[in-house]
C-alpha positions in Angstrom: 18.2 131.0 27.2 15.5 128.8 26.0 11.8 130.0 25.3 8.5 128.3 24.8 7.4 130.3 21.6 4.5 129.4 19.7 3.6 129.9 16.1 4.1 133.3 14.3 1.8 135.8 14.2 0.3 138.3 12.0 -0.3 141.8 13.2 -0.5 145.7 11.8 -0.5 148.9 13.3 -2.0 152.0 11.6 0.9 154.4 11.9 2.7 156.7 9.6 5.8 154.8 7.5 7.8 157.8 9.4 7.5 155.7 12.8 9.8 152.7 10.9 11.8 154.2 8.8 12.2 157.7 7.2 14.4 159.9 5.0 16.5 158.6 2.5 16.1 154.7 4.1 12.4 154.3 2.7 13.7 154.5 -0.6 15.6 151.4 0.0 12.7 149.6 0.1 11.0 147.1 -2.7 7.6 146.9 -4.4 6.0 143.4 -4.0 4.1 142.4 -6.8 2.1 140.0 -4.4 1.2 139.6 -0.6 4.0 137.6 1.3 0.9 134.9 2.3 -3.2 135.4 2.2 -4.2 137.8 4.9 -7.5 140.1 5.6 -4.9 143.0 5.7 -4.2 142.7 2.2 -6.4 143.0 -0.5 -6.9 143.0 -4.3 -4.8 146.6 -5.9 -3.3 147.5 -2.8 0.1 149.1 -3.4 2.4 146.7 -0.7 6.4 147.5 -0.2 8.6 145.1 1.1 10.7 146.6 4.4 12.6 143.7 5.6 16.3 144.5 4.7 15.3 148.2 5.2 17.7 149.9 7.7 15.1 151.8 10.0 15.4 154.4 11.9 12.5 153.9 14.4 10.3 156.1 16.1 11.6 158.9 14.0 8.5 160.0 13.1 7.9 163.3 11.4 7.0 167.0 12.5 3.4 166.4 13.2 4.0 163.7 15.3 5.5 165.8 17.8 9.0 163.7 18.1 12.3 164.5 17.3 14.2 162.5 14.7 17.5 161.0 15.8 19.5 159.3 13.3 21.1 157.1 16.2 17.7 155.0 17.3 17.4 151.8 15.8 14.5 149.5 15.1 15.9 146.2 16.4 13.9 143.0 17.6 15.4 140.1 18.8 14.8 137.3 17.1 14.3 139.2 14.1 10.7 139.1 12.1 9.8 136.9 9.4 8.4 139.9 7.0 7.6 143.7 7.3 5.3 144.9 4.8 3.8 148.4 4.4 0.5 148.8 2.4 0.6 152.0 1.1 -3.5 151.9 0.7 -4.7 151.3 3.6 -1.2 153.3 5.3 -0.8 149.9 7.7 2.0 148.3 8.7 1.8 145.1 8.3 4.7 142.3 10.1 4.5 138.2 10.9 6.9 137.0 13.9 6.8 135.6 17.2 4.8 137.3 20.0 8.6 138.4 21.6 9.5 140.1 18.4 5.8 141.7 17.9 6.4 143.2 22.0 9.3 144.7 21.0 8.3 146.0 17.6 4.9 147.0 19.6 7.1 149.1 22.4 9.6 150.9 20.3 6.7 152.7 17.2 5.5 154.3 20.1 1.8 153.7 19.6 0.6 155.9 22.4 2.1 158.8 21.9 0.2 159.2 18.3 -1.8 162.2 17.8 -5.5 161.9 18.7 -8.4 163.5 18.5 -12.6 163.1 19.6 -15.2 162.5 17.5 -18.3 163.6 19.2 -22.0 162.7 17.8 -24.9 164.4 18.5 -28.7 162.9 17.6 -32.2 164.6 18.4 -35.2 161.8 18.0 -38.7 162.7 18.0 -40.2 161.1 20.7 -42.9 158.2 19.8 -46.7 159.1 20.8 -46.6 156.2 23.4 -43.4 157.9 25.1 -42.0 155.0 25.1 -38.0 154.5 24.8 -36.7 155.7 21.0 -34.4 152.3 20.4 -31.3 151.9 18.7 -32.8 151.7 15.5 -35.0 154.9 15.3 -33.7 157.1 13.3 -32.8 160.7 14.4 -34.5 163.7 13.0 -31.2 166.2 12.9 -27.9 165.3 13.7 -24.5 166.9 14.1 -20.8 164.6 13.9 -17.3 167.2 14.5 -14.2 166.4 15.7 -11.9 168.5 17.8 -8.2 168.1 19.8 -8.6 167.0 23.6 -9.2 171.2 25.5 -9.9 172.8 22.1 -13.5 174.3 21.5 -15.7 172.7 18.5 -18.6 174.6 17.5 -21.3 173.0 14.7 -24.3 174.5 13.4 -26.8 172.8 10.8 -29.4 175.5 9.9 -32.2 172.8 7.3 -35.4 174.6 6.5 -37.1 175.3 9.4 -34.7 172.7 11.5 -31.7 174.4 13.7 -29.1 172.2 16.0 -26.2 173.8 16.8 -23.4 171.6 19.1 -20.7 173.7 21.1 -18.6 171.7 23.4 -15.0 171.0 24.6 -13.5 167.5 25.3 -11.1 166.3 27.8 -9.1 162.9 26.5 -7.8 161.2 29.2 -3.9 159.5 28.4 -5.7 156.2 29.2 -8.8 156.8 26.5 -10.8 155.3 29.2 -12.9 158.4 29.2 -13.8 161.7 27.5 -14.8 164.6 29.7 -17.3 166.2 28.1 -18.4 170.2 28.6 -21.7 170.3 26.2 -24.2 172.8 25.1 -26.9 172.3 22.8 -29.7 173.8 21.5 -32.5 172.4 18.9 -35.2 173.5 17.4 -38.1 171.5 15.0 -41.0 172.1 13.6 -44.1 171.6 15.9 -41.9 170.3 19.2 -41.0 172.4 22.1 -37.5 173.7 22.0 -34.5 171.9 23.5 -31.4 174.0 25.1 -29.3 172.4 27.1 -25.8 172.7 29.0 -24.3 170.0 31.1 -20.6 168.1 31.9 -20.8 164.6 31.3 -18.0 161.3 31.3 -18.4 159.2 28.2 -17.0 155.9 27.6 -15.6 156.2 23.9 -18.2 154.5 21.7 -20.9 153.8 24.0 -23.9 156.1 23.0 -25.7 157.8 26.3 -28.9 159.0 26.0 -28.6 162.4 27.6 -31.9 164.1 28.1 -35.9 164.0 27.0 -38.1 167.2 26.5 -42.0 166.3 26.7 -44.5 168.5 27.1 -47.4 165.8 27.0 -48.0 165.9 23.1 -44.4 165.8 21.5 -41.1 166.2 22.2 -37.4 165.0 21.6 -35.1 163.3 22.7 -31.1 164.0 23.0 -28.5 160.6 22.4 -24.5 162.0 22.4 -21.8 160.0 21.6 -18.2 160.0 21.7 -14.8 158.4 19.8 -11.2 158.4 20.1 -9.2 158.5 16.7 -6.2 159.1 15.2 -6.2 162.4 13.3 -6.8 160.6 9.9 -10.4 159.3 11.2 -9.1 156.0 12.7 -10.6 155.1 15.7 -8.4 154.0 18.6 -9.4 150.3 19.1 -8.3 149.9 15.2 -4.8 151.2 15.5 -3.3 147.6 16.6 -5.0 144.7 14.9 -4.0 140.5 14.7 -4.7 138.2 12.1 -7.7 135.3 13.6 -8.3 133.5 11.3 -9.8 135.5 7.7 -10.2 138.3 10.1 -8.6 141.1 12.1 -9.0 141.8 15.4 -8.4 144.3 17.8 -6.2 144.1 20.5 -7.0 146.9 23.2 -5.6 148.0 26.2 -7.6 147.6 29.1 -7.2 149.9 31.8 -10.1 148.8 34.8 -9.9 147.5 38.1 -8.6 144.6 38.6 -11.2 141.6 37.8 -11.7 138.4 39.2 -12.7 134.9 37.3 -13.8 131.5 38.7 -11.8 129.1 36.4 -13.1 125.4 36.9 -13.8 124.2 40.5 -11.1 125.3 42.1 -9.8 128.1 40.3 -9.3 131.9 40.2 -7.8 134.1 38.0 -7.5 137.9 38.7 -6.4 140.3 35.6 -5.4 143.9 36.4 -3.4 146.2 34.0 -0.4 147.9 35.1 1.7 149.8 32.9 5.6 148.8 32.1 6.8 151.7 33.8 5.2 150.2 37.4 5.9 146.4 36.9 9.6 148.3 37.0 9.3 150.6 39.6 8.4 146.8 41.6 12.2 145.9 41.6 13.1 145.5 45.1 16.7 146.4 44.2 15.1 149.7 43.1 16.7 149.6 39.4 14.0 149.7 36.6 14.2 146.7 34.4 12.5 147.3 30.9 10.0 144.5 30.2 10.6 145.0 26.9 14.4 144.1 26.8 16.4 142.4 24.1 16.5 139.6 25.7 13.9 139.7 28.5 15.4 139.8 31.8 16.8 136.3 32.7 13.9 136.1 35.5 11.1 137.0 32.9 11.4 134.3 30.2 8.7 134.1 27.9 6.0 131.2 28.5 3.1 129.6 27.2 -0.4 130.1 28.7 -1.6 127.2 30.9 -4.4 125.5 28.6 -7.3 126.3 31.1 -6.3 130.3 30.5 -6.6 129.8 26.7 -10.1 131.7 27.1 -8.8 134.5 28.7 -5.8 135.0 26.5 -3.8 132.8 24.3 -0.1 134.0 24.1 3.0 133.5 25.5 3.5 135.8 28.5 6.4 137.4 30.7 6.9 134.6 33.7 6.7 137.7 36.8 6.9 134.6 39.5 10.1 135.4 41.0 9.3 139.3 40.5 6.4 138.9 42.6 8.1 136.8 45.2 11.2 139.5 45.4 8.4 142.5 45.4 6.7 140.4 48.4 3.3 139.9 46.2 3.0 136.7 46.6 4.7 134.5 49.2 7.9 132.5 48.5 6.7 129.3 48.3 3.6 130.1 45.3 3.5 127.8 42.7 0.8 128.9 40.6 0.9 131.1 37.7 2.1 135.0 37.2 2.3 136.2 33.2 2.7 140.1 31.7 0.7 140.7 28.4 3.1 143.8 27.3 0.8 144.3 24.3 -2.5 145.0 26.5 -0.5 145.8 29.9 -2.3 142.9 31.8 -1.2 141.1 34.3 -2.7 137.4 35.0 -2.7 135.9 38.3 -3.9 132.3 38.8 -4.1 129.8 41.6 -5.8 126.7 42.4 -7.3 126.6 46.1 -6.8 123.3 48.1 
């Protein structure tokens, strides 16, 4: 079957070596003395091991990952990848190849299943004789940072002279890392402002700061911001796990998991992009048998194909074709002829169509 592929890429994942290869098969592989070609994930003194002809034993993983290491599964991607590097300094893996290989590669490390945990930030400001709004770039008077395991309680305490904040809370990470669910109580105490205790539930959106509460008492007072991440348990936050080369720089790419959108695309134009997972883009198949999008070789009625130029802004690489799955499923009617494509690497599906 013939595919439209474009040019290689270059992508890394921040996962442990154990999720490619383990046991006795990493020792197989072979210290580079350089990069395989100039790339922002590589830099100056990193320690870089070539894993190419190493026979992996995918998704293996160790204890603390929670899976169980079977000698029998097999890191395979069809067509194979141009180089696999792992950077021992920065613990990234590191691979160039075409975007069907990179799905494939993507699918089988397993990248949601990684352990995570939530950061959470807590700020007091004093707040400015004019009472007017503390801005982004005031700088807080006492402020707490611990991390804890989605359900288990963190507790933080920072006792400075005659300054107490103490933090006790319990998050809730959702398996989509859309939201944290926050349970939160707080109490501050400065110098010459009224006290502050507080106890509320709250939904964050990971790395968007909410200002959460103001005490005044018409001479001074202080004001609460909170903030939430989702990382890895070595500190890495979620939206830096998968990264692509652009140019001298690396980018994320992140799963987005809202409501389906809708963009005007030219006059006559719309596109709507709504994520759906692989496991219901299979459950679609009228005959009722799941069909993996991630296959070796995609099913014969998903080929791979190149974004129509006036997408390019919304995404730029080659897609899953779902046309005649959406016509089978009864999405779209029989006789559409505009454009149907699966992202597997952010779970997107793109819809377009010109109106008469």
């Amino acid at each position: 079957m013939a595919l439209a592929c474009e040019a290689a890429e270059i992508v890394s994942w921040k996962v442990p070596l154990s999720r490619y290869a383990w046991g006795a098969e990493v020792e197989k592989k072979v210290r580079l003395k350089s990069s395989p070609e100039p790339s922002p994930f590589f830099k100056d003194g990193d320690e870089l091991w070539d894993l190419k002809n190493v026979p992996v034993t995918g998704h293996a993983a160790d204890e603390t990952d929670g899976i169980v290491p079977s000698r029998d599964t097999r890191l395979k991607t069809d067509p194979p990848l141009d180089w696999v590097v792992w950077n021992a300094r920065s613990a990234r893996l590191v691979v160039k190849g075409d975007w069907n290989a990179i799905w494939q590669l993507h699918y089988q490390l397993g990248i949601e299943q990684l352990p995570k945990q939530c950061r959470l930030t807590a700020a007091v400001f004093e707040v400015p004789a004019d009472t007017s709004p503390v801005s982004e770039k005031s700088v807080p008077a006492v402020f707490l940072s611990c991390v804890s395991r989605s359900g288990q309680e963190v507790e933080a305490v920072r006792q400075q002279e005659e300054k107490m904040f103490r933090v006790k809370g319990t998050a809730d990470i959702r398996d989509d890392n859309r939201f944290v669910y926050l349970q939160l109580e707080l109490s501050c105490a400065l110098p010459g402002h009224p006290g502050m205790d507080l106890k509320t539930a709250l939904a964050f959106q990971p790395g968007k700061p909410l200002w959460v509460a103001r005490d005044f008492d018409g001479n001074k007072g202080l004001d609460l911001r909170v903030s939430t991440t989702i990382e890895l348990t070595d500190g890495t936050p979620v939206a830096e796990v998968f990264l692509i080369q652009q140019g001298d720089t690396a980018m994320p790419i992140v799963v987005d998991r809202r409501e389906m959108k809708r963009h005007r695309v030219g006059d006559k134009g719309w596109l709507a992009v709504q994520w759906m997972d692989p496991q219901s883009l299979s459950a679609m198949e009228p005959s009722g048998v799941a069909v993996d999008p991630f296959a070796e070789p995609p099913p014969k009625d998903r080929p791979e194909k190149p974004v129509p130029e006036v997408l390019k802004p919304w995404f730029n690489r080659p897609v899953l074709d779902l046309r005649e799955l959406m016509k089978k499923s009864g999405v779209v009617e029989a006789d559409f002829t505009g454009f149907v494509g699966y992202d597997p690497l952010t779970q997107r599906v793109f819809l377009f169509l010109t109106m008469r």
